[in-house]
N, C-alpha and C positions, 0 to 999 in steps of 0.2 A: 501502521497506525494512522499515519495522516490519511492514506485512502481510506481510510474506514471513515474518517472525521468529510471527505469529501463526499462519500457516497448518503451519510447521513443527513449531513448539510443540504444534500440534493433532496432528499426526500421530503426534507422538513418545510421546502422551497415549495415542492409540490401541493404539500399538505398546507401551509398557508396560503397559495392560489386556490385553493377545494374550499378554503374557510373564507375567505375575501368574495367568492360568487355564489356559495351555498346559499346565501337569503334569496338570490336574485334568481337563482335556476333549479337545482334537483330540490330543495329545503325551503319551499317558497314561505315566506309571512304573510300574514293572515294582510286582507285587499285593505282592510280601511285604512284609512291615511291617518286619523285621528287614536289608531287603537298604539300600544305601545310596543307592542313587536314590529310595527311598520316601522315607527315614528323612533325608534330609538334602538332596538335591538339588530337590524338590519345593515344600518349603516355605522353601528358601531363595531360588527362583524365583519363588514368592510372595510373597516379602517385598520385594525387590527391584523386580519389576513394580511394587509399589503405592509404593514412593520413587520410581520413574522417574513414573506416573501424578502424583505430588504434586507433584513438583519441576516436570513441566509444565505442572500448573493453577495454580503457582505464580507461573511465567512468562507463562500468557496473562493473569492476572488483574492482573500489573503492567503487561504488556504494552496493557490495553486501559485500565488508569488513565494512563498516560502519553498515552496517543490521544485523551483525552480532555481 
């Protein structure tokens, strides 16, 4: 059970690094600076991705002190 809880953990790790640079690279926002997916939806996708990224390196890194 805990390697399931690791291998998930990793995934999720993944998938909020894909969600943290989607605005910026494959998902780009629309060019104006002024319009609101620039100005607010990009860099709150940003921010967000990189809590989801921390909370699950947060998780594997308990995740492998308990394993241990």
């Amino acid at each position: 059970m805990k390697n399931l809880k690791l291998i998930l953990s990793s995934a999720t790790a993944v998938l909020g690094l894909l969600v943290a640079i989607a605005p910026y690279s494959f998902a780009k926002v629309c060019a104006m600076p002024k319009m609101h997916c620039h100005a607010v939806t990009a860099p709150t996708e940003l921010v967000l991705g990189i809590l989801i990224l921390l909370i699950s390196v947060i998780q594997i890194v308990t995740g492998l002190k308990n394993k241990a």
